[in-house]
N, CA, C and O atoms as a Maestro MAE file, in Angstrom:
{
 s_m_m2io_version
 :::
 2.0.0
}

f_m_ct {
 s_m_title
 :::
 protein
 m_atom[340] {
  # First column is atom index #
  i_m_mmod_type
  r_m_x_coord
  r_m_y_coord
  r_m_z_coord
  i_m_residue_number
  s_m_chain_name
  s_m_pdb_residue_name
  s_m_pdb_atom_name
  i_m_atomic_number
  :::
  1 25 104.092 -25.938 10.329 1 A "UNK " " N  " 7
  2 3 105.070 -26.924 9.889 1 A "UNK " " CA " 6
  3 2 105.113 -28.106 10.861 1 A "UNK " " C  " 6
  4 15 105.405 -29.296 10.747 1 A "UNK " " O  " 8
  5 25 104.745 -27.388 11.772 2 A "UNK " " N  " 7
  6 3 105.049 -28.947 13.374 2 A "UNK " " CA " 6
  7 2 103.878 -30.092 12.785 2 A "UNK " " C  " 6
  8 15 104.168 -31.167 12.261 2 A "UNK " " O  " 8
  9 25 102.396 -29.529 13.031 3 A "UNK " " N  " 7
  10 3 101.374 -29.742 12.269 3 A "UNK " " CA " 6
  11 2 101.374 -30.397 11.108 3 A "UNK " " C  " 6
  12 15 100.295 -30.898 10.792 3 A "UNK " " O  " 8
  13 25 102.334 -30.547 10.335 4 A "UNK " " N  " 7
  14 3 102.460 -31.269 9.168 4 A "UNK " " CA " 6
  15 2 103.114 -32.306 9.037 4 A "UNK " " C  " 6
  16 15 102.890 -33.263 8.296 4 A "UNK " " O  " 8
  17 25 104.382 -32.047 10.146 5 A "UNK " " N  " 7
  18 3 105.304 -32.847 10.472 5 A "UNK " " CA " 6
  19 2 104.040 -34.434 11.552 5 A "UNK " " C  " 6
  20 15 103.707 -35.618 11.617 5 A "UNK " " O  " 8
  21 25 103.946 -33.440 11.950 6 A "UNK " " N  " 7
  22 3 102.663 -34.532 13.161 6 A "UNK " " CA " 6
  23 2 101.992 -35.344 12.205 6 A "UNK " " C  " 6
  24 15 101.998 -36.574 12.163 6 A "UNK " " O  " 8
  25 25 101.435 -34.581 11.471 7 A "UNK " " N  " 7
  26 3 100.073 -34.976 10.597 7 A "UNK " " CA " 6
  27 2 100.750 -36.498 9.495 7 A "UNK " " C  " 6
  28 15 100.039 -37.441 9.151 7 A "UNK " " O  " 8
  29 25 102.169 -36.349 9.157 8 A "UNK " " N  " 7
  30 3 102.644 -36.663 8.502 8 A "UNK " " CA " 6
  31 2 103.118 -38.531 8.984 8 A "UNK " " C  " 6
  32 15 102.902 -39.670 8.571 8 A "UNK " " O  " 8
  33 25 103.879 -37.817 10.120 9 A "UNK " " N  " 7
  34 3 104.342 -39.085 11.150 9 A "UNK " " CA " 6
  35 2 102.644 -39.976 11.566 9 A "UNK " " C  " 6
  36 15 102.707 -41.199 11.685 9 A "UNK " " O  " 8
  37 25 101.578 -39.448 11.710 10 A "UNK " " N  " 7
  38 3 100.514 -40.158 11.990 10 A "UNK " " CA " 6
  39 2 99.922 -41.045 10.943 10 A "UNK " " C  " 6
  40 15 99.241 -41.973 11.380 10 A "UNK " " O  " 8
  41 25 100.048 -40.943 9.655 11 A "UNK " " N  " 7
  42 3 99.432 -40.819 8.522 11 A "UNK " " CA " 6
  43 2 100.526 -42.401 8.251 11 A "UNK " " C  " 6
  44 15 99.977 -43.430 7.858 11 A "UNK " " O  " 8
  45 25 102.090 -42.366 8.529 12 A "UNK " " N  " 7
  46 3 103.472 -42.790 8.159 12 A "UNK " " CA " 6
  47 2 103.091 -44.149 8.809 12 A "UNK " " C  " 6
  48 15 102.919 -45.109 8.058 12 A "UNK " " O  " 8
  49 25 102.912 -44.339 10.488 13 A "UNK " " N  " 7
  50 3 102.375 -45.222 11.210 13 A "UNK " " CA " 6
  51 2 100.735 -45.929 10.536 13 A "UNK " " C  " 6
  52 15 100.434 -47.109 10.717 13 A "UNK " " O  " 8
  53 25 100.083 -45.206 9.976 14 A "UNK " " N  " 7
  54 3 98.655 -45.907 9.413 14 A "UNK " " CA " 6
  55 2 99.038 -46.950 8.705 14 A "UNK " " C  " 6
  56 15 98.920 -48.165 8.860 14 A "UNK " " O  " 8
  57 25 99.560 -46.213 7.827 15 A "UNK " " N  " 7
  58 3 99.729 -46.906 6.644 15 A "UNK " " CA " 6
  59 2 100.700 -48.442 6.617 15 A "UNK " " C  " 6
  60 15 100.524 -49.385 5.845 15 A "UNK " " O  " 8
  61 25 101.896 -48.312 7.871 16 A "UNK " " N  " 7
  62 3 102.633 -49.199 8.160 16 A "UNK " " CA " 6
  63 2 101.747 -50.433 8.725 16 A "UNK " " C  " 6
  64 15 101.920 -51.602 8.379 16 A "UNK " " O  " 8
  65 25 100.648 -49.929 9.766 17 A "UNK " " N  " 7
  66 3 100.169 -51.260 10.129 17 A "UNK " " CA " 6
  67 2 99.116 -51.401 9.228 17 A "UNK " " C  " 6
  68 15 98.441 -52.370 9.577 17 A "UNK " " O  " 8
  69 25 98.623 -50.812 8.117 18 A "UNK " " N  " 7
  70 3 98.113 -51.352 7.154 18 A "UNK " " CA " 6
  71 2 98.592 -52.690 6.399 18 A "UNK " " C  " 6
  72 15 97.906 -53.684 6.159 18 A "UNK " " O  " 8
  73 25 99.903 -52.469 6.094 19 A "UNK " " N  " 7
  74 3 100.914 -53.563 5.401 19 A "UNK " " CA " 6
  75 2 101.066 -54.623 6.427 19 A "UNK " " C  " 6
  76 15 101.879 -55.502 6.140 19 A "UNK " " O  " 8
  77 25 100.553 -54.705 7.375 20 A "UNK " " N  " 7
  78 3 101.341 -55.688 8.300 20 A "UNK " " CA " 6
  79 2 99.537 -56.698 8.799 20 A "UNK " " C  " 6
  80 15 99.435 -57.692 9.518 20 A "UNK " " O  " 8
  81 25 98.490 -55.975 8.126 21 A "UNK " " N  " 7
  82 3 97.172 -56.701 8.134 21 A "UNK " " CA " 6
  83 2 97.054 -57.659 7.374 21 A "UNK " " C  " 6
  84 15 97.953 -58.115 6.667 21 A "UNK " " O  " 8
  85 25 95.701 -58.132 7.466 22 A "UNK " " N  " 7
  86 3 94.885 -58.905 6.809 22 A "UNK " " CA " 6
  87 2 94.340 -58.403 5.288 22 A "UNK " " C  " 6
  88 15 93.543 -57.487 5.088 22 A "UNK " " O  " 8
  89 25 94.867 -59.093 4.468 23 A "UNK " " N  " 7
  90 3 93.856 -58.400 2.829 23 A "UNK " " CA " 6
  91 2 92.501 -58.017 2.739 23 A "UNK " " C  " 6
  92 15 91.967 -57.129 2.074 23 A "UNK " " O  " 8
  93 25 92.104 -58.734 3.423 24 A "UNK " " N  " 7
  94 3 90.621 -59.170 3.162 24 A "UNK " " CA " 6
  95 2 89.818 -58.112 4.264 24 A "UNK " " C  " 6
  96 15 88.707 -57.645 4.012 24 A "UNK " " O  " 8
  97 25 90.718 -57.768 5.758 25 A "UNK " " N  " 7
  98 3 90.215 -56.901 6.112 25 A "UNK " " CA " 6
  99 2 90.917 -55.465 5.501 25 A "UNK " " C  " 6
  100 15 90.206 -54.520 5.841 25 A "UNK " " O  " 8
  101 25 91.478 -55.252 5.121 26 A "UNK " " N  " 7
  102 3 92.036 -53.923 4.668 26 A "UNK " " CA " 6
  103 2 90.840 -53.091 3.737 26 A "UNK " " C  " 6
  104 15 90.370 -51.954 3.707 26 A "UNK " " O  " 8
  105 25 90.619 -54.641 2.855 27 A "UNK " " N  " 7
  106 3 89.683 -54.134 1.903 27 A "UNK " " CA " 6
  107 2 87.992 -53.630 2.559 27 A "UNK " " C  " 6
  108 15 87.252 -52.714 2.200 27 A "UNK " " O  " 8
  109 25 87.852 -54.551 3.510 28 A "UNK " " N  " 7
  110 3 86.531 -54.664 3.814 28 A "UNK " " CA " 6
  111 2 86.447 -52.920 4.703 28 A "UNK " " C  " 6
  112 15 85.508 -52.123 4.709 28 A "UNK " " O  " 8
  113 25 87.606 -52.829 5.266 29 A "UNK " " N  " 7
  114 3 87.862 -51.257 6.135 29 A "UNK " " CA " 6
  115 2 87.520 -50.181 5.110 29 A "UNK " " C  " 6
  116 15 86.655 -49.332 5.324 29 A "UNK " " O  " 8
  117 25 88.353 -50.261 3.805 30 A "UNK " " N  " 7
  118 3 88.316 -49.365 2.903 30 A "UNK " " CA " 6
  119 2 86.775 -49.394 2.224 30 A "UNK " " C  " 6
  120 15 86.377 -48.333 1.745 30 A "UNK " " O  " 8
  121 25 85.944 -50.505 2.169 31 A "UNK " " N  " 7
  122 3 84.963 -50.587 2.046 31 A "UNK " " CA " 6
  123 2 83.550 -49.514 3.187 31 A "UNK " " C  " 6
  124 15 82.939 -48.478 2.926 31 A "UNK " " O  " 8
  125 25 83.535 -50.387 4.364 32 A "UNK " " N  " 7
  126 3 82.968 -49.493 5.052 32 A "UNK " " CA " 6
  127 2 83.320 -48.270 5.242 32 A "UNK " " C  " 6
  128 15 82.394 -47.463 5.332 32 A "UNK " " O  " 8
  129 25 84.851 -47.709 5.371 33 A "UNK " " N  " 7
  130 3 84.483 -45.980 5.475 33 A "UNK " " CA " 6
  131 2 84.049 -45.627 4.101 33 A "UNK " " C  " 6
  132 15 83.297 -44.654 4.145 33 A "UNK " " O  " 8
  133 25 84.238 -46.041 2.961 34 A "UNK " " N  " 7
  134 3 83.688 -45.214 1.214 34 A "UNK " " CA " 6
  135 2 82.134 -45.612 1.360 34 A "UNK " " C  " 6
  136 15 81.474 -45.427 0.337 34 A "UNK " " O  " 8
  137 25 81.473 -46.112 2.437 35 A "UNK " " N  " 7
  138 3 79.994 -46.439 2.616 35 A "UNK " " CA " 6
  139 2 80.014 -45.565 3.502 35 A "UNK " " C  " 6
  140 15 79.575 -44.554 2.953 35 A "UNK " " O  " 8
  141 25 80.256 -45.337 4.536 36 A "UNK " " N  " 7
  142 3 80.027 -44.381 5.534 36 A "UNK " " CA " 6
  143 2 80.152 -42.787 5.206 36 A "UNK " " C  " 6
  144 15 79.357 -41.866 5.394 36 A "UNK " " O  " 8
  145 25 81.641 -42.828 4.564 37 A "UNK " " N  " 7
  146 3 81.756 -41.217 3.537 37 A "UNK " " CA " 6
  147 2 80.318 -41.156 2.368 37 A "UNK " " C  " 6
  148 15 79.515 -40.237 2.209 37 A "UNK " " O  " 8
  149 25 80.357 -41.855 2.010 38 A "UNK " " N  " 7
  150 3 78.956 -41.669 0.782 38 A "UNK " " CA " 6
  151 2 77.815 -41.773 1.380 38 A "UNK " " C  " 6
  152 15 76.815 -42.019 0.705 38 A "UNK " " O  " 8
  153 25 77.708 -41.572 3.083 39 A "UNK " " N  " 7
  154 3 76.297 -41.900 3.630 39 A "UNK " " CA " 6
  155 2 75.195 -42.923 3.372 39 A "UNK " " C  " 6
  156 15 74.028 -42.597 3.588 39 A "UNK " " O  " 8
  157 25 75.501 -44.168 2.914 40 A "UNK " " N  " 7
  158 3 75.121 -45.119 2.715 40 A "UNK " " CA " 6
  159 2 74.826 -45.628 3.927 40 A "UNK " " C  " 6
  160 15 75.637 -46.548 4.035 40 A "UNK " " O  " 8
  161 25 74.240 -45.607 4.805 41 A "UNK " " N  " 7
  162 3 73.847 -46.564 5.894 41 A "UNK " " CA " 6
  163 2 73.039 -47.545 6.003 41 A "UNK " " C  " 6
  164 15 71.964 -47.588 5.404 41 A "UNK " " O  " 8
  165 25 73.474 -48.460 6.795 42 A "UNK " " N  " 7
  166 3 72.667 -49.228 7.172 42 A "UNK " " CA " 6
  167 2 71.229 -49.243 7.383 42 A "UNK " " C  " 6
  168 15 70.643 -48.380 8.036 42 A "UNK " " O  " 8
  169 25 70.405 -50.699 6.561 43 A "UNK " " N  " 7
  170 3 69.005 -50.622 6.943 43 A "UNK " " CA " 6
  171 2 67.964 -49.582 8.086 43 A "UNK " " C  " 6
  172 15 67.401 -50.274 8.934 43 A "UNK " " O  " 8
  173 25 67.743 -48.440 8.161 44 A "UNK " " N  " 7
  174 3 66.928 -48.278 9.302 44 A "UNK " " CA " 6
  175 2 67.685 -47.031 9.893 44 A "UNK " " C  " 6
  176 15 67.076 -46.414 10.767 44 A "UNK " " O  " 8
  177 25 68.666 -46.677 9.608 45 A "UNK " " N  " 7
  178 3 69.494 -45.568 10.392 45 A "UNK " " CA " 6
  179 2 69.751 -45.148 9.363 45 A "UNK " " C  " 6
  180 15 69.832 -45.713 8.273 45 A "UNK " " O  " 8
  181 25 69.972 -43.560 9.809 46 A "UNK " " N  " 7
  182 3 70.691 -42.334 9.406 46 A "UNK " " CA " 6
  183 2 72.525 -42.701 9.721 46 A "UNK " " C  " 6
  184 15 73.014 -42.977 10.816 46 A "UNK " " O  " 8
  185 25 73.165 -42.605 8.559 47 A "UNK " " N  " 7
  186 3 74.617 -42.053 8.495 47 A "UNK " " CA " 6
  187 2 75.251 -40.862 9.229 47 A "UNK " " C  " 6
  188 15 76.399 -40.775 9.665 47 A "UNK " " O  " 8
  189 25 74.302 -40.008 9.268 48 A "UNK " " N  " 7
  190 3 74.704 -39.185 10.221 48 A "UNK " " CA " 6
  191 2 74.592 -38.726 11.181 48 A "UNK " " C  " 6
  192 15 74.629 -37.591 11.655 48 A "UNK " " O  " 8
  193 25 74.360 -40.234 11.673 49 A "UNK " " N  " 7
  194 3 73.576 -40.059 13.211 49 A "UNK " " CA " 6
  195 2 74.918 -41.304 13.944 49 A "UNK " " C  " 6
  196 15 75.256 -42.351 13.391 49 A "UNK " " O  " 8
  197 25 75.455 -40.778 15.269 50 A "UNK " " N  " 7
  198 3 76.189 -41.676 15.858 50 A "UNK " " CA " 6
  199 2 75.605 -42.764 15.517 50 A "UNK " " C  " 6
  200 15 75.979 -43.365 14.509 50 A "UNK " " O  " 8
  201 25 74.534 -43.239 16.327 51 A "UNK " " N  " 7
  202 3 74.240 -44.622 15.876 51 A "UNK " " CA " 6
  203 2 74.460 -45.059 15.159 51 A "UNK " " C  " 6
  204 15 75.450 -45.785 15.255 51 A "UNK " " O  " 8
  205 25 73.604 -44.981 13.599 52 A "UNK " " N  " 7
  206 3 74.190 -45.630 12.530 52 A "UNK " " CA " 6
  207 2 75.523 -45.463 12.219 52 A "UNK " " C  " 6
  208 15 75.919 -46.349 11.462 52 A "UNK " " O  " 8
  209 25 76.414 -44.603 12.545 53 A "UNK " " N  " 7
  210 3 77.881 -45.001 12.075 53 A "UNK " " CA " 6
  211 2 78.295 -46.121 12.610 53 A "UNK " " C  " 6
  212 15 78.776 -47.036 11.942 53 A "UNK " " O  " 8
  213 25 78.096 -46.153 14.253 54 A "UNK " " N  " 7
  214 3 78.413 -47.158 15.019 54 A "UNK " " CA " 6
  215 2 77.823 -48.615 14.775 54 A "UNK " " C  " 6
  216 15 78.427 -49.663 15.002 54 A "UNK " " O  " 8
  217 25 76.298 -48.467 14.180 55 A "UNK " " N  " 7
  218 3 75.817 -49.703 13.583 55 A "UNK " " CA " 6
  219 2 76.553 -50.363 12.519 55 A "UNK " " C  " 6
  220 15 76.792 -51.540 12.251 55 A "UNK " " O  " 8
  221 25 76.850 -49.192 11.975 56 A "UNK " " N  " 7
  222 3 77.365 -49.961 10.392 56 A "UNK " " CA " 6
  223 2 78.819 -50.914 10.872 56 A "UNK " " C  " 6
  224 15 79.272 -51.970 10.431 56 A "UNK " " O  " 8
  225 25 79.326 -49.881 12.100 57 A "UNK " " N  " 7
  226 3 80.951 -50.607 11.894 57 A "UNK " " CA " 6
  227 2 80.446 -51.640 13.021 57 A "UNK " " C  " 6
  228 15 81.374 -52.424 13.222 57 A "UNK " " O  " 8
  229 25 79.437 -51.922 13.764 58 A "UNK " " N  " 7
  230 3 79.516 -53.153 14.569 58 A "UNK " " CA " 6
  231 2 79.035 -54.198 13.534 58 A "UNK " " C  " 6
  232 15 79.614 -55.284 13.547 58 A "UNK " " O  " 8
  233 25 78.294 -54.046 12.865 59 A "UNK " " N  " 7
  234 3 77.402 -55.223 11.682 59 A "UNK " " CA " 6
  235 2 79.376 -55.362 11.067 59 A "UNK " " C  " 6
  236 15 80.056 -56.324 11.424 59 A "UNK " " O  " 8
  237 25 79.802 -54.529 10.396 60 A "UNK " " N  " 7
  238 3 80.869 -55.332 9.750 60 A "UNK " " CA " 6
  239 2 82.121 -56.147 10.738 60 A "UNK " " C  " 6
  240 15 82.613 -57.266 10.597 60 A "UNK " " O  " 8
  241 25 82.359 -55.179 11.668 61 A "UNK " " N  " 7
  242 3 83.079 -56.466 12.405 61 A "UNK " " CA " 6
  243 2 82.416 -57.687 12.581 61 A "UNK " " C  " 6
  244 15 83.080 -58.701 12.364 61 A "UNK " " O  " 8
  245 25 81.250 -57.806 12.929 62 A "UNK " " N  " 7
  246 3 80.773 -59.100 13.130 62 A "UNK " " CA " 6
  247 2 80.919 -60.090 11.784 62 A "UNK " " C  " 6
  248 15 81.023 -61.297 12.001 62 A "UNK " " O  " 8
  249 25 80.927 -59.651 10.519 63 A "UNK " " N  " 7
  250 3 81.362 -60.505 9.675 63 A "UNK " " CA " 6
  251 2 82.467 -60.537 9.245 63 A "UNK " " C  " 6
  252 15 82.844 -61.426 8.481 63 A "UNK " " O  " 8
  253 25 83.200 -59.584 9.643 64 A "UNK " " N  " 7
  254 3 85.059 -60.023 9.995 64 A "UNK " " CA " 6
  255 2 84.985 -61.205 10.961 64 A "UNK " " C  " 6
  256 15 85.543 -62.243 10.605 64 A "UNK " " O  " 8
  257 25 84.349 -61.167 12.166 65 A "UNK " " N  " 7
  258 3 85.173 -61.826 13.318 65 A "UNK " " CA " 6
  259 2 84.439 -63.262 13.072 65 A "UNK " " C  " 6
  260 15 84.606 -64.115 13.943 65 A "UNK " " O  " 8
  261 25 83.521 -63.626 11.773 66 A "UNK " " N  " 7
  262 3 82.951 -64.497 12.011 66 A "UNK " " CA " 6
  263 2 84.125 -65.914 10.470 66 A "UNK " " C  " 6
  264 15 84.119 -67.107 10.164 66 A "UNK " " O  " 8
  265 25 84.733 -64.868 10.139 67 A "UNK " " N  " 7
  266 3 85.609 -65.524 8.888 67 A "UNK " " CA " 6
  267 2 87.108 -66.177 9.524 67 A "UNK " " C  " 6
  268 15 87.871 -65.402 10.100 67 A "UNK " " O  " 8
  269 25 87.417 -67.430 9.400 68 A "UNK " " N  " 7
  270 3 88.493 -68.223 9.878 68 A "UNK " " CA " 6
  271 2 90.006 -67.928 9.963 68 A "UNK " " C  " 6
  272 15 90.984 -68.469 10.478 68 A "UNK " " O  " 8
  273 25 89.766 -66.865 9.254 69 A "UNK " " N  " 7
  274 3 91.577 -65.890 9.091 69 A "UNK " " CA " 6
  275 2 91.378 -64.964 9.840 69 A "UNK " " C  " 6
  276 15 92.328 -64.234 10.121 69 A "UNK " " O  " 8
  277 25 90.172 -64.732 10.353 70 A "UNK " " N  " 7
  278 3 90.405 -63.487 11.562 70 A "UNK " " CA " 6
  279 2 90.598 -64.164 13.005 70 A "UNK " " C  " 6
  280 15 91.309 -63.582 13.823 70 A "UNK " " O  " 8
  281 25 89.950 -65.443 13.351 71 A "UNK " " N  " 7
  282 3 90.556 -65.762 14.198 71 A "UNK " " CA " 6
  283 2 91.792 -66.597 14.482 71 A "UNK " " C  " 6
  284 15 92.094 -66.929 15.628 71 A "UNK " " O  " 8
  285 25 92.674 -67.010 13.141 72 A "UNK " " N  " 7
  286 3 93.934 -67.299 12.889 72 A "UNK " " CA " 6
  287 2 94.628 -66.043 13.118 72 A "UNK " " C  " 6
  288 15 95.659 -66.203 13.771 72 A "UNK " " O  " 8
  289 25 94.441 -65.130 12.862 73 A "UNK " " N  " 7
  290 3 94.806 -63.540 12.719 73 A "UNK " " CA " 6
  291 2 95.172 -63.470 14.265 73 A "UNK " " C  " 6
  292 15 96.368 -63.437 14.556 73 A "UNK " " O  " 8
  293 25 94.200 -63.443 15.294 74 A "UNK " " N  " 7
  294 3 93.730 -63.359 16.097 74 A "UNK " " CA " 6
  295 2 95.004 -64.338 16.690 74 A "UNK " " C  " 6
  296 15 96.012 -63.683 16.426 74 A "UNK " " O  " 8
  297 25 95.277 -65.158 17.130 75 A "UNK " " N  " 7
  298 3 95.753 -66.418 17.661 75 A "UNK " " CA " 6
  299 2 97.160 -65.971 17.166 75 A "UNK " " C  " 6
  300 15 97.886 -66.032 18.158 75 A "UNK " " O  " 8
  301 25 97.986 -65.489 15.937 76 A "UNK " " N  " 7
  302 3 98.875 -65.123 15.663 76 A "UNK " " CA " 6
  303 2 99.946 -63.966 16.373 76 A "UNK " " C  " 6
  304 15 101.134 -63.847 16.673 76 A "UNK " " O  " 8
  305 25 98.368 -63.039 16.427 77 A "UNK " " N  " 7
  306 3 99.052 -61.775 17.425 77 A "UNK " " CA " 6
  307 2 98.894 -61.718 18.667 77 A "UNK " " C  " 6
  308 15 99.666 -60.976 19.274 77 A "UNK " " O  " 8
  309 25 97.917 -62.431 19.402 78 A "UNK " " N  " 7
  310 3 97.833 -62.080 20.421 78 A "UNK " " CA " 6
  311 2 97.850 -63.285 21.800 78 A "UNK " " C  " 6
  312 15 97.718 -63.108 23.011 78 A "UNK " " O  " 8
  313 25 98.127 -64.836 20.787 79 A "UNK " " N  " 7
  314 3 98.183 -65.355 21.931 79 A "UNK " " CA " 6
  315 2 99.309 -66.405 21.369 79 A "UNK " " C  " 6
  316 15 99.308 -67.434 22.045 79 A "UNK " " O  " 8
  317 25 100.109 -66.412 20.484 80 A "UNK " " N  " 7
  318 3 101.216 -66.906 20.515 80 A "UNK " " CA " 6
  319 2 102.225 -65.822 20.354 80 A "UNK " " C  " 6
  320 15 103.411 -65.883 20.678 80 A "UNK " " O  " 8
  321 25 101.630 -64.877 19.841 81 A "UNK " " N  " 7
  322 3 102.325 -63.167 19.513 81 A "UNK " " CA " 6
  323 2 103.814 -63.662 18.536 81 A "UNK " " C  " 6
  324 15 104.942 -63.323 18.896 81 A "UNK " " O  " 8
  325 25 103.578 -64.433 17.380 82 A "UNK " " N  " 7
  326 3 104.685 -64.767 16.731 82 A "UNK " " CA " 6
  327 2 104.222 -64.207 15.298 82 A "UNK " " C  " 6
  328 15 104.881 -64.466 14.291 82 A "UNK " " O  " 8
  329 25 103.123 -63.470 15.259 83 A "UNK " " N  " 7
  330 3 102.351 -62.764 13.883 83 A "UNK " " CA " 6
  331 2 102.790 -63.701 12.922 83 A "UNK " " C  " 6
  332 15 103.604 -63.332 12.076 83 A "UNK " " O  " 8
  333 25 102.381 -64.824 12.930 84 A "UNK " " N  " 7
  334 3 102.770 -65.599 11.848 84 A "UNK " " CA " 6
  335 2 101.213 -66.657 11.535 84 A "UNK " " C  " 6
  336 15 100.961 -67.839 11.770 84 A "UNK " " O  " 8
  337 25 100.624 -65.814 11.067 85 A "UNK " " N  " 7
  338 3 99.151 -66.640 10.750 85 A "UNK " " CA " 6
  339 2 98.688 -68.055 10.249 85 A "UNK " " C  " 6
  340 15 97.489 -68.308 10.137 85 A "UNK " " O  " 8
  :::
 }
 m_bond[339] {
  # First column is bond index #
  i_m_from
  i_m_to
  i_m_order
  :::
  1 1 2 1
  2 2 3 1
  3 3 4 2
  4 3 5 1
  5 5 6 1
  6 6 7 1
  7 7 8 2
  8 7 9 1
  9 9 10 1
  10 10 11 1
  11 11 12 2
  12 11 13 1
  13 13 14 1
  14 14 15 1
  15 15 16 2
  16 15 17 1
  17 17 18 1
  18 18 19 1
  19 19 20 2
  20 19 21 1
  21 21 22 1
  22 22 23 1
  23 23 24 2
  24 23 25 1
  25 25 26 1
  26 26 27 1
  27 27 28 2
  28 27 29 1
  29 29 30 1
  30 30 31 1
  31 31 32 2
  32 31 33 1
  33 33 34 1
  34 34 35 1
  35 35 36 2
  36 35 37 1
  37 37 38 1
  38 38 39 1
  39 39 40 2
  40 39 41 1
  41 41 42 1
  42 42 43 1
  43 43 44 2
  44 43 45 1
  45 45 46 1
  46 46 47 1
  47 47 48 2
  48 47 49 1
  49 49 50 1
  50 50 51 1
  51 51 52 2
  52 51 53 1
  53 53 54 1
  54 54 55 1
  55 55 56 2
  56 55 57 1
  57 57 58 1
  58 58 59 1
  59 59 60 2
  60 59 61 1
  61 61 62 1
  62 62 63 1
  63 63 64 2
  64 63 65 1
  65 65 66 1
  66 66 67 1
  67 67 68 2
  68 67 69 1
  69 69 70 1
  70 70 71 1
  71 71 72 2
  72 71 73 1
  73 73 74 1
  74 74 75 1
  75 75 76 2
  76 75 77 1
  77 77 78 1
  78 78 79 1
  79 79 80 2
  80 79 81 1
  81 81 82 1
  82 82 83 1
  83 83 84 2
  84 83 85 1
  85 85 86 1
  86 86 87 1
  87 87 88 2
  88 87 89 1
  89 89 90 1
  90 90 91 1
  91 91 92 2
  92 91 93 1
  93 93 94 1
  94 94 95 1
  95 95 96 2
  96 95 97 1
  97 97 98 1
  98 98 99 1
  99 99 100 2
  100 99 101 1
  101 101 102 1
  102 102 103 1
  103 103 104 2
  104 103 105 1
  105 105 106 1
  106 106 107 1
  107 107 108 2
  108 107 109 1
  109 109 110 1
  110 110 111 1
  111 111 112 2
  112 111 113 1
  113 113 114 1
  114 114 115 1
  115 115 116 2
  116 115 117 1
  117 117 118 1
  118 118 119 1
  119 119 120 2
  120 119 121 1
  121 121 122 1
  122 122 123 1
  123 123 124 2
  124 123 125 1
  125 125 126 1
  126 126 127 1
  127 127 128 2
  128 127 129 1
  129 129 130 1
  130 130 131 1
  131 131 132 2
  132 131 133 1
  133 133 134 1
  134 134 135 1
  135 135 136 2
  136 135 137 1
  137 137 138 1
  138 138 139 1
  139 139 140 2
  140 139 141 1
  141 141 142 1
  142 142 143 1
  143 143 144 2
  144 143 145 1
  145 145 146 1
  146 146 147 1
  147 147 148 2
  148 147 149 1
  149 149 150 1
  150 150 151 1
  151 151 152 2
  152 151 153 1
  153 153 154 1
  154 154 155 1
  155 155 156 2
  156 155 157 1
  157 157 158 1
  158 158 159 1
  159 159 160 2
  160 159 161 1
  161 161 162 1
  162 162 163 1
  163 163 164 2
  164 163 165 1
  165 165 166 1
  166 166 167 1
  167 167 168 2
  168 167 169 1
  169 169 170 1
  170 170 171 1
  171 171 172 2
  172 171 173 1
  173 173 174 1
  174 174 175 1
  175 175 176 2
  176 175 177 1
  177 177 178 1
  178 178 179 1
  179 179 180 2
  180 179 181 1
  181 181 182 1
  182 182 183 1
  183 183 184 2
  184 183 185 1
  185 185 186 1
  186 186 187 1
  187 187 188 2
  188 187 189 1
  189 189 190 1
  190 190 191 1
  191 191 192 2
  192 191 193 1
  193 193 194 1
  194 194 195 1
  195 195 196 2
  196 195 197 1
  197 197 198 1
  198 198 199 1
  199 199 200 2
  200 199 201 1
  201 201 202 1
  202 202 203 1
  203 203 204 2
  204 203 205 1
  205 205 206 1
  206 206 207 1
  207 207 208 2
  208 207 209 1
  209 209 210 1
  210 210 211 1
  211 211 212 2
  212 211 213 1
  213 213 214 1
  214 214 215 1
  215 215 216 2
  216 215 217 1
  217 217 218 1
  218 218 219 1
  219 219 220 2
  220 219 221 1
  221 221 222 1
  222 222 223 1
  223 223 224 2
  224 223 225 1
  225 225 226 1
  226 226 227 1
  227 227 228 2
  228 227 229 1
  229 229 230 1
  230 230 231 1
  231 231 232 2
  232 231 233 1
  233 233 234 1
  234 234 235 1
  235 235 236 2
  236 235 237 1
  237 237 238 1
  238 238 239 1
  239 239 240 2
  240 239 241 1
  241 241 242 1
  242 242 243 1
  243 243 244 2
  244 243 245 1
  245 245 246 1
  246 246 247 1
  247 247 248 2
  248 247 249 1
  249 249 250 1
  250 250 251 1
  251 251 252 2
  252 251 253 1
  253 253 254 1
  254 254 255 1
  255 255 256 2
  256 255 257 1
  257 257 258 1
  258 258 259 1
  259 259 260 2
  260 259 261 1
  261 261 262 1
  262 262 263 1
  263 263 264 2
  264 263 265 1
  265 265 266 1
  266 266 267 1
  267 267 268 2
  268 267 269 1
  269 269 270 1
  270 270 271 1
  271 271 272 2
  272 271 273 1
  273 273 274 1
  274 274 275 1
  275 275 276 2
  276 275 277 1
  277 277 278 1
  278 278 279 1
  279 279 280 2
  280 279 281 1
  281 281 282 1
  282 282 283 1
  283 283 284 2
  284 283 285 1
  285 285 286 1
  286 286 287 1
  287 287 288 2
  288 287 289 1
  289 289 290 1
  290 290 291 1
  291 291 292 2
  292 291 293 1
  293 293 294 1
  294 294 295 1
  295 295 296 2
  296 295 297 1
  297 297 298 1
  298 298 299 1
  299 299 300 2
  300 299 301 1
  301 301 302 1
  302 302 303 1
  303 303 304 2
  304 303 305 1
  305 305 306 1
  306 306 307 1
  307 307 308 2
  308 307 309 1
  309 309 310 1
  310 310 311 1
  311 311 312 2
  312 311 313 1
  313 313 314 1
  314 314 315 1
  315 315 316 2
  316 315 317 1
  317 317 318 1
  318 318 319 1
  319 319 320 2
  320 319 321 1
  321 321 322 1
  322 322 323 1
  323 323 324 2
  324 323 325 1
  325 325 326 1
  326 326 327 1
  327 327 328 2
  328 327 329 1
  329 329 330 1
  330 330 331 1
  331 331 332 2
  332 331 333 1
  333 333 334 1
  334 334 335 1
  335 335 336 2
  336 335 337 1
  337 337 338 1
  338 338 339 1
  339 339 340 2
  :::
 }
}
């Protein structure tokens, strides 16, 4: 029951700073893990090999961090810290 209670409160917090993101990355997150769960990997690597997991999620941040609302995003939280994009 503690275990559930835990599991529950962890799950409670996800989902909260889910709502408090970016659309566009929420989607793109939900994107790469249903590629990563379906073993879809990246060009050249195995899915189920550290590497390629780690490949896949460095290739997609890089085209997060390269789109103009992530570094508005960016500038919102962490260097005026007024989360107001």
């Amino acid at each position: 029951a503690a275990e559930d209670a835990e599991c529950k409160a962890v799950w409670q917090a996800a989902i909260a700073g889910l709502e408090e993101g970016c659309p566009f990355t929420m989607c793109t997150a939900l994107h790469h893990q249903l590629a990563v769960h379906e073993l879809r990997p990246p060009p050249g690597l195995a899915a189920d090999s550290l590497e390629g997991v780690l490949m896949a999620e460095y290739r997609a941040m890089l085209r997060l961090a390269k789109r103009a609302d992530f570094a508005e995003g960016v500038r919102a939280r962490l260097v005026d810290k007024d989360n107001r994009p």
